[in-house]
N, C-alpha and C positions, 0 to 999 in steps of 0.2 A: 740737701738731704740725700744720701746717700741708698741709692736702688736695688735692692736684694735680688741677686744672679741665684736662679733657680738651678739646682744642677741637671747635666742633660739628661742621666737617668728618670726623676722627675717630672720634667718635659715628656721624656716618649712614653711615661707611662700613664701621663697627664689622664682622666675620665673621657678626652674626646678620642685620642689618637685608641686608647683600649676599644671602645663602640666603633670608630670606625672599621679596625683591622678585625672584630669582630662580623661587622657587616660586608664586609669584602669577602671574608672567609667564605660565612653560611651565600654569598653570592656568586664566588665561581667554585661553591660543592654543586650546587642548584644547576649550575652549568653545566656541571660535569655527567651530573645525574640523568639530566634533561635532555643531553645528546645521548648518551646511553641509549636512552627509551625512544627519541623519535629523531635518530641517528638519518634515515631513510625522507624523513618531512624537513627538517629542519638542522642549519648549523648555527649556533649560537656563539658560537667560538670566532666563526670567521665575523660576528656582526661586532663580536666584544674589540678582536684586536686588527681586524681587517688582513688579516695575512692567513693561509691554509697551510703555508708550512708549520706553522709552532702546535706541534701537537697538544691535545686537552688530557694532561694527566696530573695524577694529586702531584709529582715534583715541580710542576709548571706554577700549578695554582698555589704553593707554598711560596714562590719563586714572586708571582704576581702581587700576592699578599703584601710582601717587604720590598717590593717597586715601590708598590702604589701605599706605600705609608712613604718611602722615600721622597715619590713625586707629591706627596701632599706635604711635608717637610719645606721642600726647596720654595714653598708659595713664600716661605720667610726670608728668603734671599735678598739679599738690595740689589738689583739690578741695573747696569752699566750701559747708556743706550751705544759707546763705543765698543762697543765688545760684540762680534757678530759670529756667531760658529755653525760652519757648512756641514755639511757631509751629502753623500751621493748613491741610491742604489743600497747595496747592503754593505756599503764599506769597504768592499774590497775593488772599486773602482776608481777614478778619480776623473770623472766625464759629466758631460750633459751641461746643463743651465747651472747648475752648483758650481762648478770647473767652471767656467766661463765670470759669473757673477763673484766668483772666489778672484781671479786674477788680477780681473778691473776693477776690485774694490780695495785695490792695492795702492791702486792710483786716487782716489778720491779725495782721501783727507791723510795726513799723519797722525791723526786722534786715534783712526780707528782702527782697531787689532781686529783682525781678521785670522779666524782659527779653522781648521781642515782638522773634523774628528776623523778615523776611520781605524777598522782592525785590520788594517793590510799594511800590515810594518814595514815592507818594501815601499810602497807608496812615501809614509810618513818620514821615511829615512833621503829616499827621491826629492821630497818640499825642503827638507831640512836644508838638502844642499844647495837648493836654489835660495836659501834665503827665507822662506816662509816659515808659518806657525803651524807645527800638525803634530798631532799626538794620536796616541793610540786609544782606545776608546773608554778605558779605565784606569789609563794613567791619569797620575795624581792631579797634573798643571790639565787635564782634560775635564776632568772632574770640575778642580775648580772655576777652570774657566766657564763651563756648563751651568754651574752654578751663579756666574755673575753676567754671561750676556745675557742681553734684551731681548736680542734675536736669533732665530734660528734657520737657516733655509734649508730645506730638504726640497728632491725630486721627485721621491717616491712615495710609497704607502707607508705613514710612518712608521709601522713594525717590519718594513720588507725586512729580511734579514735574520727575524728571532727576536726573541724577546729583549735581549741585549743589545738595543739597536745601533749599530753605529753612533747616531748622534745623539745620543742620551737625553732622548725628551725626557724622561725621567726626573733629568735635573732641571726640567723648563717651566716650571710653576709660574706664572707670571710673568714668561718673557712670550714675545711674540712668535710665531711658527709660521714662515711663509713656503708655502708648496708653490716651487715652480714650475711641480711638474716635467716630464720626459715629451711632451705631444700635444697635440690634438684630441678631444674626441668626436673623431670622426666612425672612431668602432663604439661599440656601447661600453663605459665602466660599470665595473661593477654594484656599485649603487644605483644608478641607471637601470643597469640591468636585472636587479633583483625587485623592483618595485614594482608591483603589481595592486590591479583593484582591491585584489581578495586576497590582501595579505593579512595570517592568522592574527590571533589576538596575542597569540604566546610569541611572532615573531616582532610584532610593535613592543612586546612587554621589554622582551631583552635586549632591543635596540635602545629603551630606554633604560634599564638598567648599567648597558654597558657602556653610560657617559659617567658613572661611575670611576671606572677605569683609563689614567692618562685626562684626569679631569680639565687639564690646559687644552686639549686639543678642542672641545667645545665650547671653550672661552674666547681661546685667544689664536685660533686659526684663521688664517688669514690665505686666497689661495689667487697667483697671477695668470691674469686672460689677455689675449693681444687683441680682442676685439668685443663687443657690445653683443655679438650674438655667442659669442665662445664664453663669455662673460655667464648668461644665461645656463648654458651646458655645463658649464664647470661648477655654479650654486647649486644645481640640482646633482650634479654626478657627487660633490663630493659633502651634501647636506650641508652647505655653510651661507648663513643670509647674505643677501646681494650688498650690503651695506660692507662686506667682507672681501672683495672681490678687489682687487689692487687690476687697475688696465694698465699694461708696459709691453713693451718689445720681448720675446725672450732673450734671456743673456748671449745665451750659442747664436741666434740669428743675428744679433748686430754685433757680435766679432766674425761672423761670416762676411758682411757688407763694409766692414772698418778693422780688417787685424791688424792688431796696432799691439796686442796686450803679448 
């Protein structure tokens, strides 16, 4: 029996994706409105995408709207557990644990394709000639590959960068997101540090509303600690249950004790 292909118009206009892109709307106006008004108490912006550079303006929250229909798209992906895509910082780096974990996993298997997003064309032209896989952040083989790995590893705060983030969580619906972090914290992160007893009711409301937004990053985040007590610090700074917490070496520290790569 032969299975009737719905056309893609159809699909994105399906009754759920209209309600949702609806409810994302009336929820970063409410955002917009709401910093507006208690600009001085509260940032809701920074709880939605954890970065203070991307400004809260309607071209942003239009911008947002058609991410996050994007990123609830990609949750349709088939997913390739060889397929692994880095990036580092805001993209125009090529450093830290990302660098490091990107080199040596070079060596690991022949299975697995290992891809360098970033928008620093310098850089991605730099991997090319050594051989490696890197593209720039919206080309096409970047895209697709975004859309077929498993995994993703980032250093940073996933939006560091703008909204357009180097490694296109966007496209990561159902692949895995491992933060390996830049440090320590030995200073307070910002989660850490914004938690208090008497925190409002309106700033609990839009921490919860803003798992709304990048919905993979509260599924399937996943964040690496080198030790049982760092382990602990790292579930609380970056809200992700201890069942989430991967214990490894960082990548930069054991090419510091073994360069070899």
């Amino acid at each position: 029996m032969a299975i009737e292909k719905k056309p893609l118009k159809e699909i994105l206009l399906s009754p759920f994706n209209v309600i949702l892109l609806m409810a994302l709307g009336i929820l970063y106006f409410t955002l917009f409105k709401t910093y507006r008004k208690h600009q001085n108490k509260i940032d809701p912006w920074s709880l939605l995408t954890n970065s203070k550079e991307i400004k809260l303006s309607l071209p942003n929250i239009v911008k947002l709207v058609v991410l996050n229909m994007l990123h609830w798209l990609s949750f349709l992906s088939f997913r390739n557990k060889n397929i692994w895509v880095f990036g580092s910082w805001d993209g125009k780096s090529f450093l830290d644990n990302s660098k490091y974990l990107f080199l040596a996993s070079q060596k690991l298997s022949p299975n697995v394709r290992s891809v360098w997003i970033s928008n620093n064309a310098a850089i991605v032209e730099s991997l090319h000639a050594r051989g490696y896989r890197a593209y720039c952040t919206w080309q096409i083989r970047a895209i697709l590959y975004g859309l077929m790995a498993k995994y993703y590893f980032i250093d940073h705060a996933p939006l560091y960068g703008g909204l357009f983030a180097p490694t296109n969580l966007w496209l990561s619906g159902g692949a895995k997101i491992i933060q390996l972090w830049h440090g320590l914290p030995l200073k307070r992160l910002d989660s850490l540090g914004s938690k208090t007893a008497n925190s409002s009711k309106i700033t609990k409301m839009f921490s919860g509303l803003s798992k709304l937004s990048l919905f993979n990053l509260f599924v399937n985040y996943y964040v690496v600690a080198p030790s049982r007590l760092f382990g602990r610090l790292m579930s609380e700074s970056f809200e992700v249950p201890k069942e989430r917490i991967l214990f490894s070496a960082y990548p930069r520290n054991v090419f510091y004790k073994a360069p070899t790569i």
